[in-house]
N, C-alpha and C positions, 0 to 999 in steps of 0.2 A: 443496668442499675448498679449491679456489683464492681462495673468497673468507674464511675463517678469521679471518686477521686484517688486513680492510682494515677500515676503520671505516668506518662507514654517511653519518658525516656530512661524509666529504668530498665536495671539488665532482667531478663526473662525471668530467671531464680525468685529474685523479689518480686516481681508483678503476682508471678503464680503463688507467693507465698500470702502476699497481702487477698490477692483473688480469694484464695481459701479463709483466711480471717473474716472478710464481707460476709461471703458465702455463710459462714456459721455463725455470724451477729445476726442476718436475717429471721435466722430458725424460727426465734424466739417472734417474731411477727410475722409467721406464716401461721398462725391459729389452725386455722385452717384444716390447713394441712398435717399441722400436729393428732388433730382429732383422725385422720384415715390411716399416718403411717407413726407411729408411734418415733418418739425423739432416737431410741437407740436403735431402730429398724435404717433411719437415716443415715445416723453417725457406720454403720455396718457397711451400706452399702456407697458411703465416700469411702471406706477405708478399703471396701473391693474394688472400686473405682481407681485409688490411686497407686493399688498393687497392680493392677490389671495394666494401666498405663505406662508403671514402668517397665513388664515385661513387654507390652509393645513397643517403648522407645529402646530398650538394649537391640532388639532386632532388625531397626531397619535398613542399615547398612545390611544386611539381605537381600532387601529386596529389589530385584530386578526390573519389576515391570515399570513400565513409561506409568509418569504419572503426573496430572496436573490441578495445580493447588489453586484455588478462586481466593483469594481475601479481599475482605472490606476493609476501607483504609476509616469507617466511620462506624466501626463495631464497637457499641458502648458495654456490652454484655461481654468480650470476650477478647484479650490481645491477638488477633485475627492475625495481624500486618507481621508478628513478632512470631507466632507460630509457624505462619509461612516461610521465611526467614532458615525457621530450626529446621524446618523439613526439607527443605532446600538443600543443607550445609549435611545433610544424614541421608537420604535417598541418592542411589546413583545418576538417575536418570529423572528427576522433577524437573518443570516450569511452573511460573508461578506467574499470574496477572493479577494485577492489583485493579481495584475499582474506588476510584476514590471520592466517589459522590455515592455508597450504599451503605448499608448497615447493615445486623448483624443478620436477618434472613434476605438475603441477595439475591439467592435465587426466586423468591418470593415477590420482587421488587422489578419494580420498570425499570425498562433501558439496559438488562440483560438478561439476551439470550444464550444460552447454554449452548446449542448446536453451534451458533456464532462465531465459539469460544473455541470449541474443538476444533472447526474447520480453521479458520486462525490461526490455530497454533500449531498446525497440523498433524494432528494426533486421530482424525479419521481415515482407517485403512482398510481395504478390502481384502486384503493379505496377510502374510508375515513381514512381508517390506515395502514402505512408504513408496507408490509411486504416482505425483503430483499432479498426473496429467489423467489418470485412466482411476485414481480415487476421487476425482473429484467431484463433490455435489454441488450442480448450479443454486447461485444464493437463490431466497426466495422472495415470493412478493413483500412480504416484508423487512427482509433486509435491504430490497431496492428502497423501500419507501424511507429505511434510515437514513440509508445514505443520502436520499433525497432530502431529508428533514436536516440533518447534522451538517450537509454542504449549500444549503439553502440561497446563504451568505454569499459562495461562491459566485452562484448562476443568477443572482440578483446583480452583483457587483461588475458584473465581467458581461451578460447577454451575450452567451457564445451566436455568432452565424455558421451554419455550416450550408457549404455550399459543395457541390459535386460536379464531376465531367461524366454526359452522356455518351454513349457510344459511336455518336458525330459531329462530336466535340463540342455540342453545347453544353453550358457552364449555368445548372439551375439550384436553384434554393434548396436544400433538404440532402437527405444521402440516397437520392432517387439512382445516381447515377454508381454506386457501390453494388456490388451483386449480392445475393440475397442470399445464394447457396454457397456453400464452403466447396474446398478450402481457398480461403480468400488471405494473403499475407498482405496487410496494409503497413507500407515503410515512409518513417517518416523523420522529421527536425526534433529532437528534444528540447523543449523551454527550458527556460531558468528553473531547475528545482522541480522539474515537471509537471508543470501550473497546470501545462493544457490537459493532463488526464481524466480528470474526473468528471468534467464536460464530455468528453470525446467518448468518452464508455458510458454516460447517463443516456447522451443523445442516442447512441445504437442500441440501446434499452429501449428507449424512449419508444423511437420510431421504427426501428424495425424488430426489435425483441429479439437482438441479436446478442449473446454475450460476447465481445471480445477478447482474447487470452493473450494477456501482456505476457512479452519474456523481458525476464529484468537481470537484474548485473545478478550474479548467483551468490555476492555478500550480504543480501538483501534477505537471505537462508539458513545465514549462520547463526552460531552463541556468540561471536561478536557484534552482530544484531542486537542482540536481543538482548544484549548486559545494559546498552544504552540506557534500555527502558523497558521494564518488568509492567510495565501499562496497557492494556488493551490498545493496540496503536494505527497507524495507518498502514504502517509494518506488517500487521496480520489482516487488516481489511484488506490488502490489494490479492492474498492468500484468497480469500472469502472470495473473491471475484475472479478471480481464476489466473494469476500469476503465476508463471514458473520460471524455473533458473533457464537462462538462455544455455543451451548447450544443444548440439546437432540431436543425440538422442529426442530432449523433448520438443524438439521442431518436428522431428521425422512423427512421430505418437500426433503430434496436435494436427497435422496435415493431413494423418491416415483418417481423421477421424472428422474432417472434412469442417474441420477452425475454420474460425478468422480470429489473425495472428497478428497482432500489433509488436511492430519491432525497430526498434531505434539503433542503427547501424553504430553512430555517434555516442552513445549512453549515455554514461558518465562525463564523460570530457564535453559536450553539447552541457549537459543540465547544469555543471558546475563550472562555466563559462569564465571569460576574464574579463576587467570591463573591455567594451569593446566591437566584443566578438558575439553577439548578438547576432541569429537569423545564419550565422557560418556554420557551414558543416565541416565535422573531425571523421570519415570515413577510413577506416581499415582497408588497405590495397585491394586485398582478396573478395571475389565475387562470395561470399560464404555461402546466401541463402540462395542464390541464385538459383541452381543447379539443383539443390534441395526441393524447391519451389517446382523445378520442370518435373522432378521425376515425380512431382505428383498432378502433375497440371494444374496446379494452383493459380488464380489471379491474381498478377500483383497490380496495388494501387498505390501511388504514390501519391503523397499530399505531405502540403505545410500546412502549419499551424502559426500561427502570430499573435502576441498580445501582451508576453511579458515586459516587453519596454515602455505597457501603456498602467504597467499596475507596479511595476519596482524599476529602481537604476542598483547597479553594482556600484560600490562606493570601497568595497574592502575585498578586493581579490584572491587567489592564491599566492599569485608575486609579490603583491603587498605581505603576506602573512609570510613567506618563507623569509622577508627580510630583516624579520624580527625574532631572534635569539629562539626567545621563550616560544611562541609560535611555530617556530620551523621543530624545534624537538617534539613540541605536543604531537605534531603532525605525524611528523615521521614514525613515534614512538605508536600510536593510535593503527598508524597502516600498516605497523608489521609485518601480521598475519592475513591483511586484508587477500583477499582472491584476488588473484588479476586474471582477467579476460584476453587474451591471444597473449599472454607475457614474453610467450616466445619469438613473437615479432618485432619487440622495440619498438614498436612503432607510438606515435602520440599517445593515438587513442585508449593503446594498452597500460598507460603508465600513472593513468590519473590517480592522483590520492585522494580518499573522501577527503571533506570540511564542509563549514558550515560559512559562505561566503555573507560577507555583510551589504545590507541593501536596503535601500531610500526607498521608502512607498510613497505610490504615489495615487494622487484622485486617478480612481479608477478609471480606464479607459473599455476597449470591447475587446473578446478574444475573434478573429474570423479562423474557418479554418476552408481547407480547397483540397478535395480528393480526386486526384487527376481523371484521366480517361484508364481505364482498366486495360493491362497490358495482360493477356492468354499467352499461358508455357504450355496448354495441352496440345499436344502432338509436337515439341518442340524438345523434347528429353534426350534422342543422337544428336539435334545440333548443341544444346547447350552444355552437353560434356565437353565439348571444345574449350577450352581454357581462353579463347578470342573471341570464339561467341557470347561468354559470359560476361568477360569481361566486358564487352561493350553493351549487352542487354544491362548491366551494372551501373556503367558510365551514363546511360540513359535515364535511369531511373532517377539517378543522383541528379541530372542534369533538370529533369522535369520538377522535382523537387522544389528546387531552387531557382524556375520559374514560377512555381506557384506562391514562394516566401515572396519573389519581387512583385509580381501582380497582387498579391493581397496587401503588401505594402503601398504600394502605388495607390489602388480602389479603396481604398481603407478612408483617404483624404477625404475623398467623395460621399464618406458617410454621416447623415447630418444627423442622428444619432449615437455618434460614437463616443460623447460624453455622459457620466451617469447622470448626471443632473437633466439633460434633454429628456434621457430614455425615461429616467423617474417620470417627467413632468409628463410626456407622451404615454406612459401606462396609467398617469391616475385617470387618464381624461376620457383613453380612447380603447386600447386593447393590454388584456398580461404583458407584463416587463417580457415572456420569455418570444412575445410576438411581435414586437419591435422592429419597423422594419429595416433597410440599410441600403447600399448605395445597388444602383443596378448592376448585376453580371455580365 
C-alpha cells in the first residue's frame, strides 16, 4: 500500500525517501493503532529504526558469509527487486533470485519452495566445502510433481517412447531392459538444445524411481551462468536433480556410490549443432569414461534419442552468425571466460562457443528414444587399462549409438501415431496421451 504510487524506476535514495513520507501520511489513519502505541512512541521507534539500519548498512562489506537474497519482483509494500540489487553490489559473496510472479510475503505463497531455492543455488553443504555429488539431497515427491506440472506441455507435445535392449537382444517397450542397480553410466547423442532431457529423467522417475545424475559442461556452474539470469531458472532445476560438473573427480564419487550416470561424450558441440548436422556425433578421440567405468564395473548403456528435427529446424547457425560483424564479436566477447572442456586437445568438440542458435518450430512430431543391450566392465578392469582395449570398447559404444539413432529413424515412419493431432485424437477416445501406442519393435 505504501508503495502505490512510487514508480519503480527511481534511484533507491528517492523510493526510500518517498517510502518513509507514505509510511508517516498513514499514521494519522491508523486510529487504531494510535490508541495502543502512542504517536511519539512511533515516531521513536522509526527514528531507532533508521539509526539501527544505517549502522547495518556501513557494515556489510564485512561480512563474509554466503548469503542468498529471495526478491519479489511483485512487492507492492516494499522495493524488494531494488534492495536486492544494493545488497548484491555491498556483500562479498550474495545470490540473488528473483520471483517474478510473487509478492511481498513469498515465502507465504505458492509455487515457492525454499529448500528448492537452496538446493538450486547450491548453498546446501554438509561441510565447510561444497561438494555436489556427496551434498546432495534427492528432489522430493513434490518437486517431482513440479516438474511434472511446469513441463506438462512438454510430455503432451512430444509422447516420448522409450524403448530398451534385453539381455538377448530383444528390443521391448519401457526401460525393462536398463539395470535397476547402480552403477549404471548411460552414454548417449545430445539433441538440439537438450530437448531430450527432461523426458528421459521423468521417465526413470517414472518407472523405475531411479534418479539419474547428469554431468554437464561445468560452465553450467559458473557466475557467468548465472549473470544471464538472476531468475529461479532451468539452470538451478537441473542442480535440484542432481547435475554436476563433468570432471573425472565427480564420475569417480558418483560411480563409488553406485549412479546411474547420464553422459553425453559430444555436449556442447552435439546440442548446439549446425544446420545439418542432426543425429551426428562430435566425440573427443580419448576413451575418457571408459576405463573409469571398468574400474568400477559399472554398466554401460548405450542409446539414442531422436525427435528434434520433428519439433524445430535450425534456420540461424553458428556459421551464419560468425559471418556477421556484430554477431561474431558478441560471441567471442560473451566466451572469454567461458570453461573449456579437454581445451587441451584442439580438438572440435573442445572448442565450441555458447549461443543461442535460431530455430523454425515446428507441429510437433514424437521423441523415441533406444537403450541398447547393457555392455558389463565387471571383471574387465586389467584389460581395459589397455589403451586398445578401450579404445575399441569406445569405438563400440559409439558405433551402437549410432545404430540405434538409424533404427529409430528408420521405425519412426512406421509409427501411425507420430503426429500430435493423431495422438490427441487417439487419447480423447481411447487411453492417456502418455499411452499411446507406436510402431512395433
Amino acid at each position: 500500500m505504501a508503495m502505490v504510487n512510487i514508480e519503480n524506476d527511481l534511484p533507491p535514495t528517492q523510493i526510500l525517501k518517498q517510502l518513509s513520507g507514505n509510511l508517516a501520511a498513514l499514521l494519522p489513519l491508523l486510529s487504531g493503532l494510535a490508541d495502543i502505541i502512542p504517536k511519539n512512541t512511533l515516531l521513536w521507534k522509526v527514528k531507532q529504526l533508521k539509526s539501527a539500519a544505517a549502522y547495518a548498512n556501513s557494515r556489510l562489506h564485512a561480512i563474509t558469509a554466503e548469503v542468498l537474497v529471495l526478491a519479489s519482483c511483485k512487492d507492492k509494500m516494499l522495493p524488494s527487486g531494488d534492495e536486492a540489487r544494493r545488497l548484491s553490489s555491498s556483500l562479498r559473496d550474495c545470490k540473488i533470485r528473483y520471483f517474478k510472479d510473487n509478492g511481498h510475503i513469498i515465502l507465504l505463497e505458492d509455487g515457492v519452495n525454499l529448500l528448492t531455492v537452496i538446493k538450486g543455488t547450491c548453498k546446501y553443504r554438509r561441510s565447510r566445502r561444497l561438494d555436489l555429488v556427496m551434498d546432495f539431497l534427492p528432489p522430493s515427491i513434490s518437486e517431482f510433481r513440479e516438474v511434472l506440472r511446469s513441463n506438462g506441455w512438454l510430455r503432451f507435445a512430444t509422447s516420448p517412447v522409450m524403448l530398451s535392449t534385453l539381455e538377448d537382444g530383444k528390443i521391448v517397450r519401457g526401460l525393462g531392459g536398463v539395470p535397476n542397480e547402480g552403477p549404471v553410466l548411460l552414454v548417449g547423442y545430445h539433441n538440439l538444445l537438450g530437448c531430450e532431457l527432461i523426458p528421459l529423467v521423468e521417465e526413470f522417475l517414472r518407472e523405475k524411481t531411479v534418479l539419474v545424475r547428469g554431468v554437464g559442461h561445468p560452465e553450467l556452474f559458473t557466475a557467468n551462468a548465472e549473470a544471464q539470469s538472476n531468475n529461479f531458472s532451468f539452470f538451478d532445476l537441473v542442480k535440484v536433480f542432481g547435475t554436476v560438473p563433468v570432471t573425472a573427480s565427480n564420475l569417480f564419487k558418483l560411480f563409488s556410490t553406485k549412479s546411474h550416470v547420464l553422459l553425453y561424450p559430444g555436449g556442447a558441440r552435439e546440442a548446439l549443432h549446425r544446420k545439418g548436422e542432426q543425429y551426428k556425433l562430435f566425440w573427443p578421440d580419448k576413451p575418457e569414461f571408459v576405463r573409469m567405468a571398468a574400474r568400477f564395473g559399472a554398466t554401460i548403456v548405450p542409446f539414442g534419442a531422436i525427435g528434434e528435427d520433428d519439433i524445430a529446424e535450425v534456420v540461424f547457425d553458428y556459421n551464419d552468425m560468425m559471418r556477421i560483424p556484430v554477431l561474431n564479436d558478441y560471441i567471442r566477447r560473451t566466451n572469454e571466460q567461458t570453461v573449456r572442456v579437454r581445451a587441451e586437445t584442439g580438438e572440435e568438440v573442445a572448442s565450441q562457443d555458447f549461443f543461442l542458435p535460431g530455430v523454425l518450430p515446428k507441429v510437433p512430431g514424437r521423441f523415441y528414444y533406444l537403450f541398447g543391450k547393457p555392455i558389463q566392465t565387471k571383471g574387465r578392469e586389467k584389460e581395459l587399462k589397455h589403451k586398445e582395449s578401450a579404445n575399441k570398447l569406445y569405438l563400440q559404444i559409439k558405433s551402437e549409438i549410432e545404430c540405434n539413432l538409424a533404427y529409430l529413424i528408420k521405425k519412426r515412419e512406421e509409427d501411425p501415431y507420430r503426429g500430435i493431432i493423431d495422438r490427441t485424437v487417439y487419447g480423447a477416445i481411447s487411453y492417456p496421451i502418455d499411452q499411446v501406442p507406436t510402431f512395433e519393435p
